[in-house]
GUDRENDREN-552893 format. One line per 5 residues: number of its first residue (from 1); for each residue z, x, y of C-alpha. Coordinates in Angstrom, 3 decimals, padded with zeros to 6 digits. Layout:
NUM	Z/X/Y | ...
//
This chain:
1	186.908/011.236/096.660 | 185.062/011.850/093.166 | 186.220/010.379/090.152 | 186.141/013.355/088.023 | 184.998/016.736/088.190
6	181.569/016.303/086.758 | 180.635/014.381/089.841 | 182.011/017.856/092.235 | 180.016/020.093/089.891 | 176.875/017.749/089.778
11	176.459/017.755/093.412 | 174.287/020.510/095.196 | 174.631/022.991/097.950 | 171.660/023.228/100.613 | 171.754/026.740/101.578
16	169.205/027.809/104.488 | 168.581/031.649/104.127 | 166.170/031.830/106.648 | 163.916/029.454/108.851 | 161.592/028.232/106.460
21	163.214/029.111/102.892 | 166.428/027.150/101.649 | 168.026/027.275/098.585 | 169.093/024.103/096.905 | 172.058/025.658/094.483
26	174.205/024.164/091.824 | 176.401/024.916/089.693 | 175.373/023.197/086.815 | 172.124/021.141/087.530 | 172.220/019.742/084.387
31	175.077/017.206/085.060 | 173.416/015.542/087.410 | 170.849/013.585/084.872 | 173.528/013.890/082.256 | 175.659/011.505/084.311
36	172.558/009.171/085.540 | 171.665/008.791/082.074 | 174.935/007.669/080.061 | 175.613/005.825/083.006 | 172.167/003.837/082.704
41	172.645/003.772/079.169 | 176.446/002.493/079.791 | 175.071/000.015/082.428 | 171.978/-001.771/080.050 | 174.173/-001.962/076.952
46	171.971/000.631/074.844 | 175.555/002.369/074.125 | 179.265/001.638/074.114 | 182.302/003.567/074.909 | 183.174/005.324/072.184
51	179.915/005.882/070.659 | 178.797/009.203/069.968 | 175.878/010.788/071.908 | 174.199/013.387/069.968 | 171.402/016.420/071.440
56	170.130/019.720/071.125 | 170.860/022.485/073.418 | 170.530/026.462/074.165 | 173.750/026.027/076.533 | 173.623/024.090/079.926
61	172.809/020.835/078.967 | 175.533/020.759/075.744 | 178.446/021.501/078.635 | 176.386/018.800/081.224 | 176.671/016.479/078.030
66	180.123/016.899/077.136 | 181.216/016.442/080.786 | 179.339/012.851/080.829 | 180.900/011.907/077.406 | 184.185/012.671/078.752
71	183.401/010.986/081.858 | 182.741/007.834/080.199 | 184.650/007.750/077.456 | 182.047/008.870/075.140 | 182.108/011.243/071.874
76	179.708/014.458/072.139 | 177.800/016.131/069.238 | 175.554/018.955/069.926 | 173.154/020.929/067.223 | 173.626/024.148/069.662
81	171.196/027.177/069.641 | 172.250/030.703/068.172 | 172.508/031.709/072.194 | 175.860/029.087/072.834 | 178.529/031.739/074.060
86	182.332/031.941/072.852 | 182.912/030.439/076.921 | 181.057/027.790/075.905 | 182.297/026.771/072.880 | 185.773/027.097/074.190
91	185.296/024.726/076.544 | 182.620/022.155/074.709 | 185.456/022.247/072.071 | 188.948/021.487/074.696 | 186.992/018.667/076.066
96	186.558/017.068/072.716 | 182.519/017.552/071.865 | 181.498/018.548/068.020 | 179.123/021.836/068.028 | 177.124/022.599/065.262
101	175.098/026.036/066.396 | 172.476/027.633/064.785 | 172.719/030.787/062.900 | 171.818/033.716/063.979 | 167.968/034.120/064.454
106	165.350/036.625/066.510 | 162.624/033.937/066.901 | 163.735/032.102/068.968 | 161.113/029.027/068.635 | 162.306/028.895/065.031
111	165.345/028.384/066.200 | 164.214/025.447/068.305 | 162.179/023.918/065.573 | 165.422/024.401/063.419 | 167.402/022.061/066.134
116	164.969/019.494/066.289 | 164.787/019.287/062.653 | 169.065/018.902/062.346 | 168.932/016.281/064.658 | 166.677/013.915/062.667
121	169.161/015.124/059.535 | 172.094/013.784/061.368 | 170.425/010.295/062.630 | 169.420/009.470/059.105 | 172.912/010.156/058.220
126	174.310/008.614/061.308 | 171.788/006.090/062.715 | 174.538/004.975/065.137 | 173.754/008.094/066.987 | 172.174/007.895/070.100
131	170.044/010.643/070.725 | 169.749/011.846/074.395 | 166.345/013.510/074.046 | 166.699/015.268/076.884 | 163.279/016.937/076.712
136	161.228/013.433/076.099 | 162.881/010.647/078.317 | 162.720/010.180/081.362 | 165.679/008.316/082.038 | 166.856/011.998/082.834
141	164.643/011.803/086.337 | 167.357/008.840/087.425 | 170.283/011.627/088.880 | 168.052/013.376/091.270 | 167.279/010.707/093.228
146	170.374/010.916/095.532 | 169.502/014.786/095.504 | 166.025/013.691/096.857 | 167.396/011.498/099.401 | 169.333/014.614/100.249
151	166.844/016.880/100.827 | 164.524/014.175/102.817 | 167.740/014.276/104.929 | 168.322/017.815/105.721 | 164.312/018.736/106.024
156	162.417/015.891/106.486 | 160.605/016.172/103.106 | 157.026/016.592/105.212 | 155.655/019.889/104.948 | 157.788/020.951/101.822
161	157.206/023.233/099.056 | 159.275/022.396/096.153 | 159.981/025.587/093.646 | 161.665/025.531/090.427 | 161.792/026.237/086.949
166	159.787/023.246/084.640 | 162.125/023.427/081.833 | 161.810/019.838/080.885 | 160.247/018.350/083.531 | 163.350/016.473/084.546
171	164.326/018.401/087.931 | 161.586/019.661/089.710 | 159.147/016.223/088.344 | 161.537/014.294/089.283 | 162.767/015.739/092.784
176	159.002/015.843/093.512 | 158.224/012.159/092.935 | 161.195/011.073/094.875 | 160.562/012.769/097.711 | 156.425/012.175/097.707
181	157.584/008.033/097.667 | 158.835/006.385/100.330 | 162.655/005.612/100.909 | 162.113/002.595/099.253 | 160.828/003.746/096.063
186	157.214/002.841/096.818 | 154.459/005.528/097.314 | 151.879/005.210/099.521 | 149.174/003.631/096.433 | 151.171/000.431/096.245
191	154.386/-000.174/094.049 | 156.121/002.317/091.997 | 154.869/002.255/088.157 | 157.498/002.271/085.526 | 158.671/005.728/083.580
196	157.607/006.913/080.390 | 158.673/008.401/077.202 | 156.770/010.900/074.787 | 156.406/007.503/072.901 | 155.445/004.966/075.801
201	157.434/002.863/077.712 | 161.172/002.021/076.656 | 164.093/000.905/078.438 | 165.429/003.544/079.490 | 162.187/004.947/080.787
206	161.613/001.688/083.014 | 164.991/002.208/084.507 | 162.884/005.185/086.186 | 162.516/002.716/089.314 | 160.849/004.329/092.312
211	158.427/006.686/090.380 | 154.771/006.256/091.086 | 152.142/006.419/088.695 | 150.908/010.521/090.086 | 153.416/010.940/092.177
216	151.407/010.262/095.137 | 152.300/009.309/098.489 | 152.201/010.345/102.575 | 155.358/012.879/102.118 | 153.435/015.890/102.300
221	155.788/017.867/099.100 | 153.771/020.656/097.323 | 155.285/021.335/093.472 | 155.280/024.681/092.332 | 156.715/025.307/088.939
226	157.828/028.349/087.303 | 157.643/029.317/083.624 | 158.374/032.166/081.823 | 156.044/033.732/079.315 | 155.553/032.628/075.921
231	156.146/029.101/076.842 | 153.270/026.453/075.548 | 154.890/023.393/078.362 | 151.348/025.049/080.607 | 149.922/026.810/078.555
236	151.222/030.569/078.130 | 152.112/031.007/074.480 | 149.792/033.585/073.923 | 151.507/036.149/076.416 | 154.474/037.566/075.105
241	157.379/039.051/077.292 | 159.146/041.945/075.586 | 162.421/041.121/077.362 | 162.764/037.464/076.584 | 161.880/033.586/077.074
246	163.854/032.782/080.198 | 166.213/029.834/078.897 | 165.441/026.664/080.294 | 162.270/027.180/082.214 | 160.300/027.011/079.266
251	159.500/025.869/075.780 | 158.326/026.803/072.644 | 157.516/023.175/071.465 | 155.424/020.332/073.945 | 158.307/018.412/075.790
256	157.702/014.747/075.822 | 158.646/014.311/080.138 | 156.842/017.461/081.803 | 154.263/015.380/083.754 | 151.892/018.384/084.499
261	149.728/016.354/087.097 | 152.985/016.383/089.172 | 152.510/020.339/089.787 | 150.514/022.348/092.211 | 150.853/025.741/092.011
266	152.328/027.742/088.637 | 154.495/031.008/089.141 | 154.441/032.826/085.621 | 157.476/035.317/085.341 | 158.888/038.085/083.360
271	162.332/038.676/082.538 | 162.065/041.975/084.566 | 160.764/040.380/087.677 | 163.177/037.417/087.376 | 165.814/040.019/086.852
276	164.695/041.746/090.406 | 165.071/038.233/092.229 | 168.610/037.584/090.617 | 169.633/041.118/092.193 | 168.136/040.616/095.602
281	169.121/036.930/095.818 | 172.856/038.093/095.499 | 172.298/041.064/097.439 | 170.326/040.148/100.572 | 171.704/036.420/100.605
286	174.946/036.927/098.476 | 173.940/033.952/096.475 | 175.187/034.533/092.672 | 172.977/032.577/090.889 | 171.178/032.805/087.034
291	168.077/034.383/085.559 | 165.835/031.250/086.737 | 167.197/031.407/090.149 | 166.429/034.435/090.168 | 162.603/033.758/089.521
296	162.494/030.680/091.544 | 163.435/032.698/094.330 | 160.336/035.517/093.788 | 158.144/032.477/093.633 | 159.634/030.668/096.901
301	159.045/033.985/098.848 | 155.773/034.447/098.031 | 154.861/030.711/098.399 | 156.894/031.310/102.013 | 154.152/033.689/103.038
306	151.307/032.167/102.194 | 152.174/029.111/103.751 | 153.057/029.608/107.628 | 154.886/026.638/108.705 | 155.892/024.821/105.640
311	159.428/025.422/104.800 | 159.987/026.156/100.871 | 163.044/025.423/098.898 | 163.727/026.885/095.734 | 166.083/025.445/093.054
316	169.042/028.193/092.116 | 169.867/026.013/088.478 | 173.401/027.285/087.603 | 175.846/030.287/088.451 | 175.205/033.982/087.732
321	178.341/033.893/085.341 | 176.325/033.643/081.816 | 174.171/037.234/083.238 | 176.140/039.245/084.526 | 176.126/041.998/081.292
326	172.282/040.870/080.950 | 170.925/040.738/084.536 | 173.413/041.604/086.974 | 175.170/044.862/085.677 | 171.454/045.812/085.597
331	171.219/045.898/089.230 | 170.757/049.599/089.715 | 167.324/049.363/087.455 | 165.894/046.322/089.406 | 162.305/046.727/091.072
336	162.318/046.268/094.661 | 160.836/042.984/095.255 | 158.535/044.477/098.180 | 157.193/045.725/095.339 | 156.388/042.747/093.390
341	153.527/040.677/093.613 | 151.740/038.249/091.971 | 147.930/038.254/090.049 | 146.581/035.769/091.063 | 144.422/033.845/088.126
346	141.874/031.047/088.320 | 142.519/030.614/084.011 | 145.123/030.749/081.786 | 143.120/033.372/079.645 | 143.812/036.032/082.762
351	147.433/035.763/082.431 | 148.708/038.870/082.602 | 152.515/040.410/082.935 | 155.243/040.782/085.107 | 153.428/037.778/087.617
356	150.874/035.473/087.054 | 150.268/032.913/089.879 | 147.704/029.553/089.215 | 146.507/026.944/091.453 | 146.987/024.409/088.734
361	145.856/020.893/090.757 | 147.513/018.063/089.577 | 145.186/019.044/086.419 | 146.790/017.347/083.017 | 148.423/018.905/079.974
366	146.672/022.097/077.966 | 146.035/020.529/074.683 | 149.097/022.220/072.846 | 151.510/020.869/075.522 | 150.245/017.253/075.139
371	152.876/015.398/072.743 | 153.441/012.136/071.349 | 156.456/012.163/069.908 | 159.961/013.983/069.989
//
C-alpha cells in the first residue's frame, strides 16, 4: 500500500496499443525524480526536514516538487513561469509551497532567463536554500530506475525504441541508460561510471549508481528524442514555430543533464503536428494525454514503420487536463496524421517545419547546448 499519494501518481501505466507500439503513460512524470531526489538528498544528509527546497518551473515540476516536500516533510518555494495556471496555484498553495511567478511576458526565453536569475537572488538572500536544479543534476535520473526495471519486465528491453520528449534530459537519458545496463547496474564496457553535474561530479550526481559512462551495453534500446522548435538543448533555435515552444520538451537556455551522446534519432515537432497526435492518440486509442504526448506519439509511429520488428514505446508525460481549450477543443482543425510525415535531414541547417527527423548518432552537444554551469 503507498505511503502517500505522490507515490500512486508517480507510478506509470504500460499501455500496449498495438503489437509493437506501447505507451508508457503517467500522470505526472515529474514526481517520479522529484521523490528519488529529496529522498537521496534526505538519505546523504545534504538536507533536513524542514528545510526549504527552492526551483524554477513552467508548471509540472513546481506540483512534482511540492508533492515531495510534503511527502517528506519539506517546505517548497518555486520562482514559477508566467504560464503557472489558477489550478495550479490552487493546489501548490493548499499543500503549503510558496510561488513566486513571473509576470506576464511574450518571450518566453526571457522569461526563463528571468527565473534563473530570481533564483540566484533568493540563495544570496537565503543560502540555506537548497536548490533542486532540476535541469543540471543528475540526481534526477535516480526515480526511473524502478520504471526501467519495469519496462525490461514487460518487453524485454532488447529490440526497443525508446521515444520521448528531451526536456531535461532526466526521463528519456535516464530510462535509456537503465535499460542499455545490465540488471545489475553494470553495462557491458565494465562498471558503471559515476553521474555528473553541469559542474562535474558532486554527491548527488555519484548517487547516479548504475549509469555507464555512454550508456553502452548488450540491451539493444534505440533513443529517439523529441524537441520542439526553437529549442537550443540540439540545436534548433534558429527555427521558429508560430504556435509555440512545446513546454517541457525543450529549452531556450543549455541544460546542464541532457547527455546528447545518449540519443539516436531526433523527431523535431510543431505545435500543429503535436496538436494532430494529441487528437488521434485520444481518438484512435482513447488515451487523454498532453501536447508532448501528443508528439511523442507522431514520432513512435513513424519510428514503428521504419523499424519492422522492434517494438517502440513512447512516453505520454502528463494528462490532457492543462490542453484541453489549447489542443483538444481544437480537434475538429487537426491534420490527419496519414497525412503527416517527416523531412528527413542529414544537418541541422535543413530543418524545416511542421517535422524534421535526424539521425543524430550518439554525436555530442551543438556548441550552444554545451554548458558549464547552471
Amino acid at each position: 500500500m503507498d505511503q502517500h499519494i505522490a507515490e500512486a501518481i508517480g507510478r506509470p501505466d504500460l499501455i500496449r496499443l498495438d503489437d509493437r507500439l506501447v505507451c508508457l503513460r503517467f500522470e505526472t512524470m515529474k514526481v517520479v525524480s522529484a521523490l528519488a531526489a529529496v529522498r537521496h538528498l534526505l538519505d546523504t544528509g545534504a538536507v533536513r526536514r524542514g528545510d526549504t527546497l527552492l526551483d524554477s518551473s513552467s508548471g509540472i515540476y513546481a506540483y512534482a516538487l511540492a508533492l515531495a516536500c510534503h511527502r517528506h516533510g519539506m517546505r517548497c518555494h518555486i520562482v514559477g513561469s508566467t504560464t503557472v495556471d489558477r489550478t495550479l496555484r490552487t493546489q501548490l498553495a493548499v499543500l503549503g509551497a510558496t510561488l513566486e511567478q513571473m509576470e506576464p511576458c511574450s518571450d518566453l526565453k526571457l522569461d526563463q532567463k528571468r527565473r534563473v536569475e530570481r533564483i540566484h537572488e533568493i540563495l544570496a538572500e537565503h543560502p540555506e536554500y537548497h536548490w533542486m536544479r532540476q535541469y543540471h543534476d543528475d540526481i534526477h535520473y535516480l526515480g526511473y530506475r524502478t520504471v526501467a526495471d519495469r519496462i525490461r519486465a514487460a518487453t524485454g528491453a532488447d529490440g526497443l525504441t525508446l521515444v520521448g520528449g528531451v526536456g531535461s534530459g532526466a526521463s528519456t537519458g535516464a530510462l535509456a541508460r537503465y535499460l542499455r545496463a545490465a540488471p545489475d547496474g553494470r553495462s557491458a564496457e565494465g562498471p558503471a561510471t559515476e553521474g555528473r553535474t553541469a559542474e562535474g561530479r558532486s554527491a548527488e550526481g555519484r548517487s547516479a549508481e548504475g549509469l555507464g559512462a555512454d550508456g553502452r551495453a548488450a540491451a539493444d534500446v534505440e533513443l529517439v528524442g523529441v524537441q520542439p522548435y526553437g529549442s537550443v538543448t540540439f540545436g534548433s533555435e534558429h527555427v521558429s514555430d508560430p504556435e509555440i515552444i512545446i513546454a517541457g520538451i525543450g529549452s531556450s537556455i543549455p541544460f546542464g543533464n541532457v547527455r546528447h551522446e545518449l540519443y539516436d534519432t531526433l523527431h523535431w515537432i510543431s505545435f500543429d503536428a503535436a496538436l494532430a497526435g494529441s487528437i488521434d492518440l485520444l481518438r484512435r486509442h482513447a488515451v487523454f494525454a498532453g501536447l508532448s504526448a501528443g508528439a511523442a506519439y507522431l514520432a513512435a509511429r513513424h519510428e514503428r514503420e521504419r523499424t519492422p520488428g522492434r517494438t517502440v514505446l513512447f512516453i505520454a508525460a502528463d494528462t490532457g487536463h492543462r490542453y484541453v481549450d489549447t489542443v483538444h477543443a481544437r480537434h475538429r482543425q487537426a491534420a490527419r496524421i496519414a497525412d503527416l510525415a517527416p523531412h528527413e535531414v542529414s544537418d541541422r541547417s535543413e530543418l524545416a517545419l511542421p517535422w524534421s527527423r535526424l539521425r543524430w548518432q550518439r554525436a555530442p552537444a551543438p556548441a550552444p547546448a554545451a554548458t558549464t554551469s547552471p
